[in-house]
N, C-alpha and C positions, 0 to 999 in steps of 0.2 A: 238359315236366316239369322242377321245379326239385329242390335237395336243399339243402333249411334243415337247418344244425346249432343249437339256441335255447338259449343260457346264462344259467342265470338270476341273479338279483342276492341280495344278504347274506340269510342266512338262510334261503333259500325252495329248493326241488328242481325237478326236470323237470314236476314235478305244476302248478307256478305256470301252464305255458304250454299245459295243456290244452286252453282253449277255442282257441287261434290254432290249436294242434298242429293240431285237428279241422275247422277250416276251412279251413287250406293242404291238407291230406288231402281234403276234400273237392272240391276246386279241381285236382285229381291231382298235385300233390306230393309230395315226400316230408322227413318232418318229423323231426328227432331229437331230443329233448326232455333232456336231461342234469340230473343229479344230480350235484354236485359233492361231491368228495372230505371227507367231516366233516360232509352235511347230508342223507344217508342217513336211512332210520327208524331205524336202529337203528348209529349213527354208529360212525365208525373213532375211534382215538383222536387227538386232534385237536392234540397235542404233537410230532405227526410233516407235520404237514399246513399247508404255505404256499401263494402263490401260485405258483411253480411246481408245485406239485401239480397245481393247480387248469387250469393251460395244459396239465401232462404228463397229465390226465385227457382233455380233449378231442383232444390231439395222438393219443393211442389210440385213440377211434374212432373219429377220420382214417384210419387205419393199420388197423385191422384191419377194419372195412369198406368198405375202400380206397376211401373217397369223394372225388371231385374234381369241380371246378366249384361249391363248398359256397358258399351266400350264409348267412355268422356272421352270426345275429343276439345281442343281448347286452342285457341289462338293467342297469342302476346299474352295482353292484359287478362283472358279469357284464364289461363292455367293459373291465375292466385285463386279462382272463382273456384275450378276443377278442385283445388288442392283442398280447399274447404270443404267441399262435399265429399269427396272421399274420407274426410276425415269424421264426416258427420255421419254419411252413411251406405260405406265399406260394404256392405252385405247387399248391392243395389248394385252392387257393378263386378265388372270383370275385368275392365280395361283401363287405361288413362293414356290417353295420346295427345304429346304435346307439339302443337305446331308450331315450332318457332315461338314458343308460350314460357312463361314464367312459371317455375318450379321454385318455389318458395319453402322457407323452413318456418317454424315457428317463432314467430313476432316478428319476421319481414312484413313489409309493405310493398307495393308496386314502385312506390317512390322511390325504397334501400335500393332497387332494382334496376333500373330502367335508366340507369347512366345522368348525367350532367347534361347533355344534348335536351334531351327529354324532361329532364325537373325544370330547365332553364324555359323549354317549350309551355310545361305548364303554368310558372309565374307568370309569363307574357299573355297565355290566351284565357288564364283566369280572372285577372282584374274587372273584366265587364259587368260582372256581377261578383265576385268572390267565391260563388255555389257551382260551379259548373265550369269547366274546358271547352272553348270551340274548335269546332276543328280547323285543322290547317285549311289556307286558300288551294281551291285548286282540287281538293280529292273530290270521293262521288257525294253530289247532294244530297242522298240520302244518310249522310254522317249526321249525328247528332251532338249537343254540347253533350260533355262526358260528365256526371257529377263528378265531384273535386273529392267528395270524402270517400266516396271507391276506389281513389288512386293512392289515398294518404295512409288509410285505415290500415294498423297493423293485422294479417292474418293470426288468429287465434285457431293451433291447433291439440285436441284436447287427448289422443293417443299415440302410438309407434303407427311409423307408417304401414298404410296396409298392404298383404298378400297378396297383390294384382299386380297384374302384365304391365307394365311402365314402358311407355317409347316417346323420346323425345328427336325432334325432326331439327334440326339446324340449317336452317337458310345461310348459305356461304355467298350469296350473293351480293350483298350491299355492305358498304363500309360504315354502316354507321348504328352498326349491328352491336347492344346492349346484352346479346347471350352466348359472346366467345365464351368468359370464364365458368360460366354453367356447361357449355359443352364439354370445356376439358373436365371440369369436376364431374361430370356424368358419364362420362365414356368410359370409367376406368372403375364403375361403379357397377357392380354381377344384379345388382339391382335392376340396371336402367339395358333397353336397346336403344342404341342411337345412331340413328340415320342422318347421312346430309342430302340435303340438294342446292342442287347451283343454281341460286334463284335469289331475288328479292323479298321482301316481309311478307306481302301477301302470295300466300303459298297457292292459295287457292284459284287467285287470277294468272299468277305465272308458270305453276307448273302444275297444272289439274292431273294429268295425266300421273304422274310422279306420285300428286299427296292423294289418290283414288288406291293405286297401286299400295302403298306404305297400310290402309287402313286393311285395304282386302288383307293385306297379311296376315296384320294382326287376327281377324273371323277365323285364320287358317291353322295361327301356332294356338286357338284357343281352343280348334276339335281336339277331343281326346283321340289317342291311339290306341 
């Protein structure tokens, strides 16, 4: 039995990773599915809420359901959040699996990251308030405004990276995909495993099948022999 912590990417809550939630549970795992700080139904205010929030949200239920041996999963915006808690607290996990997520270095932002497409997307849907992103028209109404200084916020990372199993998934499906030049810099890295699938951003609604398969592995390469 493994213990996934699943963070989800801009916008979207624990509710995103439903279907994997329910098949790693079925698989007898155990699955924690997280709602980040500002994308609540009924949100905090979001002029208090960055990316350390975001890492001080999941560093808590590390901590208060004392879990260890955690394989991080992360989606998009989800893996600067990942990147922070491993750096915080490395001795809590075993894993880090990035879906199609941002693998950040020290003093990136999601912003450095996430292409011209996407900075230009959040000028336009920030102005409403200046505190917060709405989502695009059109995705699941349970998307949330995204605070704005969790997207901006440099990651601060305070050691070398840690001893743990690294797998990053690359969705080769959509064009307008912000993680080609992280895959080529990760593929050729003894550090990273990295996996594609033929699929668009959300891994989870397009190819469940594929990103259930990719995690079981990881429970597999982590028994000792």
């Amino acid at each position: 039995m493994a213990t996934f912590v699943l963070i989800p990417g801009g916008w979207r809550g624990g509710w995103w990773y439903e279907p994997l939630a329910a098949r790693l549970k079925q698989a007898g795992h155990v699955a924690h599915a997280l709602t980040l700080s500002g994308l609540e139904e009924t949100p905090a205010r979001a002029a208090c809420i960055n990316l350390e929030t975001h890492i001080a949200d999941v560093l808590k239920l590390l901590s208060v359901e004392d879990l260890s041996e955690v394989i991080l999963c992360a989606h998009s915006y989800g893996g600067m959040v990942a990147s922070g808690v491993a750096d915080r607290a490395p001795e809590r996990l075993a894993a880090l699996v990035y879906l199609d997520a941002f693998a950040p270095e020290n003093g990136q932002a999601w912003w450095d990251l996430a292409g011209d497409d996407y900075r230009r997307l959040v000028i336009a849907q920030a102005g409403h308030d200046g505190l917060t992103v709405l989502p695009r028209d059109g995705v699941d109404p349970r998307c949330r405004p995204h605070p704005l200084g969790a997207f901006v916020q440099s990651l601060r990372l305070t050691r070398s990276p840690p001893q743990l199993a690294r797998v990053f998934v690359y969705a080769t499906g959509w064009s307008a995909t912000p993680f080609t030049a992280q895959y080529e810099r990760l593929r050729t890295d003894p550090a990273w495993t990295v996996r594609t699938i033929a699929c668009a951003h959300d891994l989870v609604h397009h190819a469940l099948d594929e990103t259930v398969q990719v995690l079981i592995d990881v429970t597999r390469d982590l028994v000792p022999l």
